[in-house]
ZAKOL-677219 format. One line per 4 residues: their letters; for each residue x, y, z of C-alpha. Coordinates in pm, 1 decimal, decimal comma. Example, Ala and Ser with C-alpha at 12.3 -4.5 7.8 and 13.67 -1.06 7.14 Angstrom:
AS> 1230,0 -450,0 780,0; 1367,0 -106,0 714,0
END
This chain:
XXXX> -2218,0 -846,0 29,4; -2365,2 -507,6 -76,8; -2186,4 -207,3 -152,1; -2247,4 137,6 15,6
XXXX> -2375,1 383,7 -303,7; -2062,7 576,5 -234,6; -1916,0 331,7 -361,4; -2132,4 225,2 -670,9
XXXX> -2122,1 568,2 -798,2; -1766,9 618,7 -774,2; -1555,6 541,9 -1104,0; -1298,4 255,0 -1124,2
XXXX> -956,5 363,3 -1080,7; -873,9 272,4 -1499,2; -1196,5 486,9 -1555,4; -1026,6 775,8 -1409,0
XXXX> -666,1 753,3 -1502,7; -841,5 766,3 -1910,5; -935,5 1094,0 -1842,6; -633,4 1228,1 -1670,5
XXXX> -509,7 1119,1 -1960,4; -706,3 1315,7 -2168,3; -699,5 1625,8 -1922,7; -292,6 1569,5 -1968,7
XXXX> -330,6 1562,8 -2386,4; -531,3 1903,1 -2344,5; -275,4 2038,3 -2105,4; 28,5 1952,1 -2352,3
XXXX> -130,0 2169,4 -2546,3; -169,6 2432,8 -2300,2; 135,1 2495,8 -2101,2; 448,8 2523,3 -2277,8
XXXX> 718,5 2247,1 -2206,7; 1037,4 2289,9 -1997,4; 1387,3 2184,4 -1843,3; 1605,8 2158,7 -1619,7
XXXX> 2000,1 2144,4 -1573,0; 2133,8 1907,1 -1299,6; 2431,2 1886,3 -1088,3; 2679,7 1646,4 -940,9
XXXX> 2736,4 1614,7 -591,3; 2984,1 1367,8 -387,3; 2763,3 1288,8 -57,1; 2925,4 1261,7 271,0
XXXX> 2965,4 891,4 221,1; 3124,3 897,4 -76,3; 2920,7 872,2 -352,0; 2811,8 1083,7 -626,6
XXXX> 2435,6 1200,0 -691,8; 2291,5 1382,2 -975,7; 2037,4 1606,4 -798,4; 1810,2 1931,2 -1014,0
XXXX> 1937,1 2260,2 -1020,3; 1586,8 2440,6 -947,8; 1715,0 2741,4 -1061,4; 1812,9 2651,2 -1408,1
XXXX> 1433,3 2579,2 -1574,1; 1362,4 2762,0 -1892,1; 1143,9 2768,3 -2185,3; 1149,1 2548,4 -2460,2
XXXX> 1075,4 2754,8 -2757,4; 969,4 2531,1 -3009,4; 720,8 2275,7 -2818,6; 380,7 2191,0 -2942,6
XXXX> 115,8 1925,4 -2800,6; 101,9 1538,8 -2809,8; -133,8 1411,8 -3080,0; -390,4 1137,8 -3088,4
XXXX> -203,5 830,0 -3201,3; 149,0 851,0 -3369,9; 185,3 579,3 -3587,9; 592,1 582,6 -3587,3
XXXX> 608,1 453,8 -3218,3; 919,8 697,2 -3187,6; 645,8 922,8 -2945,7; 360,3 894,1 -2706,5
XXXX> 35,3 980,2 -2815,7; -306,2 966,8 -2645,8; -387,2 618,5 -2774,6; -45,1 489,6 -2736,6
XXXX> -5,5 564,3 -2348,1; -85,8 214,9 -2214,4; 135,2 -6,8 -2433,7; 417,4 301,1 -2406,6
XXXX> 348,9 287,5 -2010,3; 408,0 -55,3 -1979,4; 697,8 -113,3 -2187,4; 908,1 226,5 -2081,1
XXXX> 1244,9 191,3 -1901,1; 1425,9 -118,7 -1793,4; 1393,9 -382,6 -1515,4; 1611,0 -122,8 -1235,3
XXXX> 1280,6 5,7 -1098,3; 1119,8 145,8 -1438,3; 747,6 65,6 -1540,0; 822,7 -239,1 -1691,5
XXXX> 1065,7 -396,3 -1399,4; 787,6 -271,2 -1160,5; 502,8 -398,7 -1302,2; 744,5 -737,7 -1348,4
XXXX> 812,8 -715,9 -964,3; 456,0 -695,4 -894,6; 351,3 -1022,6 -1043,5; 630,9 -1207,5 -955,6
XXXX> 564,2 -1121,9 -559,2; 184,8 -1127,0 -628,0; 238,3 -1499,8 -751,6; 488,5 -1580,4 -465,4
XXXX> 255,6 -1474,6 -212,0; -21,3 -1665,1 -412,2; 126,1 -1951,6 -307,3; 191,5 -1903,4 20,0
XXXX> -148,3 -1789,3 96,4; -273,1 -2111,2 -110,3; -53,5 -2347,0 165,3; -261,0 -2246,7 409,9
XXXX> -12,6 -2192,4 658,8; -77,3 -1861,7 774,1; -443,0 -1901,7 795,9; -373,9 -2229,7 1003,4
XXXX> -158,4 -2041,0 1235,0; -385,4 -1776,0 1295,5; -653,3 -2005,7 1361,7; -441,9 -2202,8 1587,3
XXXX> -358,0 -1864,7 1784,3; -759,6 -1788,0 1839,2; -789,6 -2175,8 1935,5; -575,8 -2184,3 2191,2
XXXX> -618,7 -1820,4 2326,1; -994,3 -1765,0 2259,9; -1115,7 -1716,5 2627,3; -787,4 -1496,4 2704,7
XXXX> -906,6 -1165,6 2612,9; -638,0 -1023,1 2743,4; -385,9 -1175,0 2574,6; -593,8 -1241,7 2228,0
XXXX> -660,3 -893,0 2127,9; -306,6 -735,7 2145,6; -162,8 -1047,4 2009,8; -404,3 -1032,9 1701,5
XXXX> -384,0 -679,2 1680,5; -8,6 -730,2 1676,9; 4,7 -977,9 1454,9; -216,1 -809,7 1208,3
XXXX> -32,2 -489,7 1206,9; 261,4 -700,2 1095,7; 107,1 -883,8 811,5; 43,4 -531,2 701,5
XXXX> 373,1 -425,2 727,7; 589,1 -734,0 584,5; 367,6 -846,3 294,6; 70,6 -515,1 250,8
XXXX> -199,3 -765,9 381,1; -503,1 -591,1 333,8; -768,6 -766,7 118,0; -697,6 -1086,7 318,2
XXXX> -877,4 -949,6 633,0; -1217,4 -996,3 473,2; -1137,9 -1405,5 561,9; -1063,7 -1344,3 860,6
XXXX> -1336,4 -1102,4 938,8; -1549,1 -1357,9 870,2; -1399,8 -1621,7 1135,6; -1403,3 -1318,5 1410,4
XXXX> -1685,1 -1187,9 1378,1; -1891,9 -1474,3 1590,8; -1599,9 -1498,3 1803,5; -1584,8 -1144,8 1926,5
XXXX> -1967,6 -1163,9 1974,8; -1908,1 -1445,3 2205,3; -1697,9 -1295,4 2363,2; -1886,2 -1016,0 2399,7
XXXX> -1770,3 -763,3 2220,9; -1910,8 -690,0 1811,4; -1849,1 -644,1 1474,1; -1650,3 -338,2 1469,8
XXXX> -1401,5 -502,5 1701,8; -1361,7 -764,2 1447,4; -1293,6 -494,8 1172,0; -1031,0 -329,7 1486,1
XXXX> -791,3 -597,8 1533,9; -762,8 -702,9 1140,8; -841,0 -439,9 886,9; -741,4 -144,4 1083,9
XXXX> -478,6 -303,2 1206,4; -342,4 -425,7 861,5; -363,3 -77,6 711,9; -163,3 108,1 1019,7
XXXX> 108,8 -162,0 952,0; 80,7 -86,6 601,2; 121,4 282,0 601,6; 435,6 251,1 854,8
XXXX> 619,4 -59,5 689,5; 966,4 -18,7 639,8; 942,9 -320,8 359,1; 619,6 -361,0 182,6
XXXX> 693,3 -443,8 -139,4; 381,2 -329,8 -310,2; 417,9 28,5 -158,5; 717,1 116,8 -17,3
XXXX> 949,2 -45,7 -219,5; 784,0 36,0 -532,5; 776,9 459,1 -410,6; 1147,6 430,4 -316,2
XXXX> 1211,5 246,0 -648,7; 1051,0 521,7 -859,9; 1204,3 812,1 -614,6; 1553,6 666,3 -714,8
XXXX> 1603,6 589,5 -317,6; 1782,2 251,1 -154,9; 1478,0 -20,5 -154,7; 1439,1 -54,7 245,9
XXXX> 1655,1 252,5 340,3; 1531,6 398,8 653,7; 1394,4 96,9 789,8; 1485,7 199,2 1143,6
XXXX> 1269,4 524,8 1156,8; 1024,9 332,1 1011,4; 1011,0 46,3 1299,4; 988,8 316,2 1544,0
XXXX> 718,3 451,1 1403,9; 552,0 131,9 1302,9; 552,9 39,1 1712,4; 423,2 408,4 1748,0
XXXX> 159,5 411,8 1537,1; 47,7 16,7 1610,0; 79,1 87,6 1949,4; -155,8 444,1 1942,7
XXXX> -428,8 191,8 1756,4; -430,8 -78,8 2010,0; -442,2 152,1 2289,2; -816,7 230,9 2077,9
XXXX> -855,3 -67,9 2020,5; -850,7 -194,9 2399,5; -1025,9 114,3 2513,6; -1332,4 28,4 2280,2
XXXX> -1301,3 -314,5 2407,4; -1328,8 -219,9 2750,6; -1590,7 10,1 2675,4; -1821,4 -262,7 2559,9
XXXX> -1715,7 -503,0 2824,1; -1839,2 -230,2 3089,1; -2176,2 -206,9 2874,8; -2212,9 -561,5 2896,9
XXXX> -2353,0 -499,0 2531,7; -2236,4 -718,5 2226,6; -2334,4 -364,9 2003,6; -2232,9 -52,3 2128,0
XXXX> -2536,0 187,3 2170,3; -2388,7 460,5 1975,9; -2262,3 263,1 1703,3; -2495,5 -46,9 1669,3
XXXX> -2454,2 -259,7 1410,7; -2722,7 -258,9 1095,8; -3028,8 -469,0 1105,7; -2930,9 -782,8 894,4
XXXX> -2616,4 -893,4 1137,4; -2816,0 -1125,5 1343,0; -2828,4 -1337,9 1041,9; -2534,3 -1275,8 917,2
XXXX> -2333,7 -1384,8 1300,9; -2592,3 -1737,0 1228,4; -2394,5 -1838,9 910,7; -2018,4 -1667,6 1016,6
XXXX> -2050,0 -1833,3 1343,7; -2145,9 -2189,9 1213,3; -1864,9 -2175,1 925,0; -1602,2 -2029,9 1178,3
XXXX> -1677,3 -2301,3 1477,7; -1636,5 -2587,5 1245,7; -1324,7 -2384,6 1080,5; -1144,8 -2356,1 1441,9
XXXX> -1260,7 -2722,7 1522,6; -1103,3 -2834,8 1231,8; -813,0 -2653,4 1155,1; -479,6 -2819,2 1257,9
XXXX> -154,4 -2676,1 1299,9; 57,2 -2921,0 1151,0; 457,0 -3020,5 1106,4; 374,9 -2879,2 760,7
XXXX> 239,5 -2538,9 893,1; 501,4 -2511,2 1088,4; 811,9 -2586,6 831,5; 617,0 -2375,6 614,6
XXXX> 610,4 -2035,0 832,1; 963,3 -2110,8 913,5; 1045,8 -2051,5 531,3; 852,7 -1786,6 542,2
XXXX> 977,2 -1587,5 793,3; 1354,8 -1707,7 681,1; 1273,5 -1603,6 367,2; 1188,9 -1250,1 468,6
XXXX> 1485,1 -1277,5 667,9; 1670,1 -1332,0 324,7; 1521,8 -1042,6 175,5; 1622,9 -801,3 399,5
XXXX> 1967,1 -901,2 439,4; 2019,2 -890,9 94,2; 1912,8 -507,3 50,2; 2114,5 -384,0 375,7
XXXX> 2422,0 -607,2 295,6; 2441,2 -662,1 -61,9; 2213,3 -344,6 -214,8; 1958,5 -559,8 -376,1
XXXX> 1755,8 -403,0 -603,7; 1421,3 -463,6 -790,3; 1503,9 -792,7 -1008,9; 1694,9 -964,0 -743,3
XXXX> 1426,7 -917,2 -475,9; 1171,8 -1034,0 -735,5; 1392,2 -1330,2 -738,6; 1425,1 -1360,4 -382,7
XXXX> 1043,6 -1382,8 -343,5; 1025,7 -1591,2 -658,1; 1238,6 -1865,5 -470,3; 1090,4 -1855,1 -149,5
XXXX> 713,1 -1907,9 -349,4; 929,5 -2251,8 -513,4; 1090,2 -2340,7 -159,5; 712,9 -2308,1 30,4
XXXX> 547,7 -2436,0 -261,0; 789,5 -2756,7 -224,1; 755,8 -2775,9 115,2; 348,1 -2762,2 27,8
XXXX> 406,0 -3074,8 -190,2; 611,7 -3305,1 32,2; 343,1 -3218,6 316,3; 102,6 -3395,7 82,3
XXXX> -48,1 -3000,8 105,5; -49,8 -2876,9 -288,5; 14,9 -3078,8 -598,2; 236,6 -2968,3 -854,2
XXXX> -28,2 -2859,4 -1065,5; -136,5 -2638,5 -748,7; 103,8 -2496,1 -712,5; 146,6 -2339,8 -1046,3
XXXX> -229,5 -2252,7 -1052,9; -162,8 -2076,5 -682,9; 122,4 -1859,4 -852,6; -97,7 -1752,5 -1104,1
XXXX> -371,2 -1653,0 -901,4; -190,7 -1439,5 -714,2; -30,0 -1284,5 -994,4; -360,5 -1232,2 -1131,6
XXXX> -492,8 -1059,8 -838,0; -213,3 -807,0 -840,2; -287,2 -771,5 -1307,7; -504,6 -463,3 -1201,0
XXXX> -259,4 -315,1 -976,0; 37,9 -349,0 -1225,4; -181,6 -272,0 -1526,0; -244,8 86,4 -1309,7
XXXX> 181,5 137,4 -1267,7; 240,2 116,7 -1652,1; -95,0 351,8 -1741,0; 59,6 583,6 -1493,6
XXXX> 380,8 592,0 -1619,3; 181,9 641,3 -1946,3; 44,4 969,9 -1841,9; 442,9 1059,5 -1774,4
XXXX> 505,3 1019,4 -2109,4; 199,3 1184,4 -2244,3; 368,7 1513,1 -2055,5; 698,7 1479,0 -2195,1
XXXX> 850,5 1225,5 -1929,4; 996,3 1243,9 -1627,1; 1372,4 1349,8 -1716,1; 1412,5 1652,3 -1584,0
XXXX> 1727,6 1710,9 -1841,9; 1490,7 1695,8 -2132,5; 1187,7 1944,8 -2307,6; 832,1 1818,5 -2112,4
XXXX> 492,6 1963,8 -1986,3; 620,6 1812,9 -1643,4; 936,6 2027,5 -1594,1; 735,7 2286,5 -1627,4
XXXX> 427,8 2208,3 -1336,6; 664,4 2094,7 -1173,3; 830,4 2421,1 -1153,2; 549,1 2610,5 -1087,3
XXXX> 450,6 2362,0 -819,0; 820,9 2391,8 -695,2; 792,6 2788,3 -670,1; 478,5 2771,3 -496,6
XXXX> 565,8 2494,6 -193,8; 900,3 2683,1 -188,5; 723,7 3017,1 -25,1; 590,7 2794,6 224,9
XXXX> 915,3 2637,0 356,2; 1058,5 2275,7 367,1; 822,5 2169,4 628,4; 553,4 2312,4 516,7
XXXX> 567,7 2166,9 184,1; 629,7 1831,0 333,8; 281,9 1844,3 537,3; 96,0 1933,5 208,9
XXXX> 290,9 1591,9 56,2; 114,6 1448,6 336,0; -211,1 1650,1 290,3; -205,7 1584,1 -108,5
XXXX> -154,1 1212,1 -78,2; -437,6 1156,9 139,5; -679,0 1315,3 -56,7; -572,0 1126,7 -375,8
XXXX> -605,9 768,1 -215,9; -966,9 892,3 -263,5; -963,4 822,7 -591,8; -653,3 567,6 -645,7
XXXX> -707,7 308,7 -326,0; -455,4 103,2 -452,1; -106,4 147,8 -311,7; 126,7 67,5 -588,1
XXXX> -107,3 252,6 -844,5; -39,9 558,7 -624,1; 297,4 528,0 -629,0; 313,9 486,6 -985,5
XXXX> 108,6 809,9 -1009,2; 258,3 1018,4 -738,0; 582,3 951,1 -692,0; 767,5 1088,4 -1042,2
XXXX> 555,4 1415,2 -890,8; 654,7 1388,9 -567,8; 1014,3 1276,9 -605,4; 1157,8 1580,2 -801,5
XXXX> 951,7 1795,8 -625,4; 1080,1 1727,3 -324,1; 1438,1 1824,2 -448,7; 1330,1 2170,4 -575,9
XXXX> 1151,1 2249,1 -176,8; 1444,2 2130,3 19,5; 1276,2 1822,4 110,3; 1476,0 1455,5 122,5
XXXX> 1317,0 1213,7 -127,9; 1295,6 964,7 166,0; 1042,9 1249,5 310,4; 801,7 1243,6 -8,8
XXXX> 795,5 875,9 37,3; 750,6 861,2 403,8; 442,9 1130,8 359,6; 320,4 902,4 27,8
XXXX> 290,4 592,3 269,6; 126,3 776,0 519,9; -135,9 928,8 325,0; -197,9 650,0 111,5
XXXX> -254,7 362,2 406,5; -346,5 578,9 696,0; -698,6 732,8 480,9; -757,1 346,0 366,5
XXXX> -1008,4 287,0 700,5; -1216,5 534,6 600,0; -1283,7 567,0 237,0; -1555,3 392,0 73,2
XXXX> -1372,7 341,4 -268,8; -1160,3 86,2 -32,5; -1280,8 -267,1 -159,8; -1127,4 -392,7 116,0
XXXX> -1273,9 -164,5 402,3; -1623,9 -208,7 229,6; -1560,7 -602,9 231,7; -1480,7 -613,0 621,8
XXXX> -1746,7 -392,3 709,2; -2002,3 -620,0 528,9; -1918,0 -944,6 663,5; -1902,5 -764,2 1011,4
XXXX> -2229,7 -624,4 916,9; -2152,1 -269,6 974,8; -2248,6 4,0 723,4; -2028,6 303,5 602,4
XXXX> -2159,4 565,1 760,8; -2157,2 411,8 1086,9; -1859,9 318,5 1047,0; -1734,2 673,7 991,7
XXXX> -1899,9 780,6 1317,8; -1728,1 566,8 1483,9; -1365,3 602,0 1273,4; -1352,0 961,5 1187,7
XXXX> -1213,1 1098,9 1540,0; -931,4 823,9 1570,3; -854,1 883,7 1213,4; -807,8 1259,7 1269,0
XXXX> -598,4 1161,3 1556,2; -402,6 945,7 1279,2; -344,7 1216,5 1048,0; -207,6 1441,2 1345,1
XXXX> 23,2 1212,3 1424,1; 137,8 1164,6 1109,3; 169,3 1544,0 1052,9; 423,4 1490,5 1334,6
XXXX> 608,6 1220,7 1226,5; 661,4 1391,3 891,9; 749,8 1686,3 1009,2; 1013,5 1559,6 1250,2
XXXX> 1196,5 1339,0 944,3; 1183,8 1686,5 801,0; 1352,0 1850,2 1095,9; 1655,8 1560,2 1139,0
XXX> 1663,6 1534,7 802,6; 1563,5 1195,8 692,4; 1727,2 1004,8 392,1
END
């Protein structure tokens, strides 16, 4: 697979969080740190909430810069940020419980993934349905948007690319439908899921909000959203069904697919001849989907937090993996090499959350109560949004967000960057901390089918055999169309007041 040079030339994500550590050394220096006093409130339910008093920052007289290493370990210098990063806080949502969570659900999901279940049932789904356009492309779509939404599918749609591809040729539509019904829709379910764990609930767990609150208004606008891009979907599929073209003229496909189609379509006939969707398959979704059942029940009935849903997922990777080993599917030894895997794909992503949380602590920290470089932008960034009023500010959450996935694709590294921002900040503009998550999500999935520092978008778009920039022709209008409507959305939570 070859890489556009966009995306060559851009730096890795570790690359740049090194020097935003640096540029936040030199700006300790610079800007003089700050605080804040808070206040306690009694909410109409009940309970009490320590919010900021925005108008109590002042000064810290005596404040001075971070240094290059301190060899006491009793503060963060520029050296010590990534150890200090990764060990700050405690397991209720702090770097360290977060970047536990993260491998512990990385490794669960390893396993399932290694079972084969999903893929089987999938496959089963295009077997069966293959001739039954009709039916096939909302149902994949659908089902697509979902895995998106319930476990942040993403990188997974490259396999599955790869099976389509031929199919949708032969059915006569091309490569960039392919890319429709399974990346694109992957990332719309993942910037509207109400229970991601590797996005949402890490940016509600660093915001200090319920894990899962405001699931409702986030179905509604899951369906919304999912709905808006299979309505696109269809209407690009009927397009080239009127063409009677396998490539759209406009947006034709480069050169080397015709041999790329040869190999996809020989690995994906033999793949849907001999798949099988077995008793095992089957017992094994079930405990999947009861499992996510679990999951939620336990954070709307019982407040589960962090550690127990990492122990929630944790079981239901040991009940699946079981089930995997009776079904003659996985040995033991499998098994544990499946969990690991899939903790190791997520090492990068957790790695990023503790770095981040490093750069906190290079600016004082995030406690608003005590002396820090970050009280003090804050402020300033406070003051500013404040002129523009509460909706306002919440658009340019939006606006912000989707300009940083540019540089930090990965969803729970841009929570871990963002969100001790974006959390406070919302406070001091009026705006409900479920807000500055809602507009984090939304920036951070929505611009995923369209950047080129998405490893994932580049990966589809090779095996379909589609380059970047004609895949931006193509995506750039229904993207702006994306962004419009998630201007709306977030302003409306604004308006009723979302939390």
């Amino acid at each position: 697979m070859q890489h556009s040079p966009s995306t060559s030339r851009m730096p890795d994500a570790f690359v740049i969080l090194f020097f935003v550590i640096l540029l936040a050394g030199l700006v300790s220096w610079l800007v003089p740190a700050g605080t804040f006093d808070t206040n306690s409130i009694t909410t109409s339910d009940g309970n009490v909430k320590t919010v900021l008093d925005a108008d109590s920052f002042r000064y810290v007289e005596e404040s001075h810069g971070i240094v290059l290493f301190d060899g006491t370990g009793n503060t963060t210098g520029i050296a010590n940020y990534a150890f200090d990063g990764m060990v700050s806080g405690d397991k209720w949502g702090a770097a360290v419980g977060v970047i536990a969570f993260i491998l512990i659900v990385g490794g669960a999901f390893g396993i399932v993934m290694q079972t084969g279940a999903i893929n089987n049932g999938i496959m089963a789904l295009i077997k069966r349905y293959q001739h039954a356009d009709n039916f096939l492309l909302p149902a994949l779509f659908l089902l697509f948007s979902l895995g998106g939404a319930v476990f942040g599918m993403g990188e997974e749609a490259i396999a599955f690319c790869i099976v389509l591809v031929p199919l949708m040729v032969a059915m006569g539509y091309n490569g960039i439908m392919a890319v429709l019904v399974t990346y694109v829709a992957t990332q719309i379910g993942f910037a509207t899921s109400w229970m991601n764990p590797f996005s949402v609930a890490i940016a509600q767990g660093i915001a200090d909000v319920p894990l899962m609150s405001g699931q409702y208004f986030r179905m509604a606008i899951w369906a919304l959203f999912t709905a808006f891009g299979l309505i696109f979907a269809l209407r690009y599929a009927k397009q080239l069904k009127n063409s009677n073209q396998t490539r759209s003229d406009s947006f034709a496909v480069s050169d080397h697919t015709p041999s790329l189609e040869f190999t996809t379509s020989t690995a994906s006939t033999n793949e849907l001849a001999e798949s099988h969707f077995s008793v095992t398959d089957k017992l094994i979704l079930v405990a999947f989907f009861a499992c996510i059942c679990w999951v939620m029940w336990g954070v709307i009935v019982h407040a589960y937090y962090i550690p127990q849903i990492a122990s929630q997922f944790f079981c239901m990777g040991i009940i699946i993996g079981a089930i995997g080993w009776i079904g003659g599917r996985m040995r033991v030894n499998d098994i544990s090499a499946a969990f690991v895997n899939g903790a190791q794909s997520l090492l990068p992503a957790a790695l990023i959350v503790g770095m981040a949380k490093g750069i906190v602590l290079v600016l004082g920290g995030d406690d608003v109560t005590s002396p820090s470089v970050l009280n003090t932008l804050l402020h300033h960034t406070g003051t500013a949004l404040a002129q523009t009023g509460s909706v306002m500010s919440a658009w340019l959450m939006l606006l912000f967000q989707s300009i940083f996935n540019f540089f930090i694709a990965s969803g729970s590294g841009q929570a871990a960057i963002t969100m001790p921002l974006m959390a406070p900040l919302s406070d001091l503009v009026g705006v409900t901390r479920q807000v500055a998550v809602l507009a984090f999500q939304l920036g951070d999935g929505l611009t995923n089918l369209i950047i080129p520092t998405s490893a994932s978008l580049i990966g589809c778009l090779g095996v379909a055999g589609v380059s970047w920039t004609t895949w931006v022709k193509f995506i750039a209008k229904f993207c702006a169309c994306l962004f419009a409507l998630a201007s709306l959305t977030v302003i409306t939570a604004v308006l009723i007041g979302f939390s």
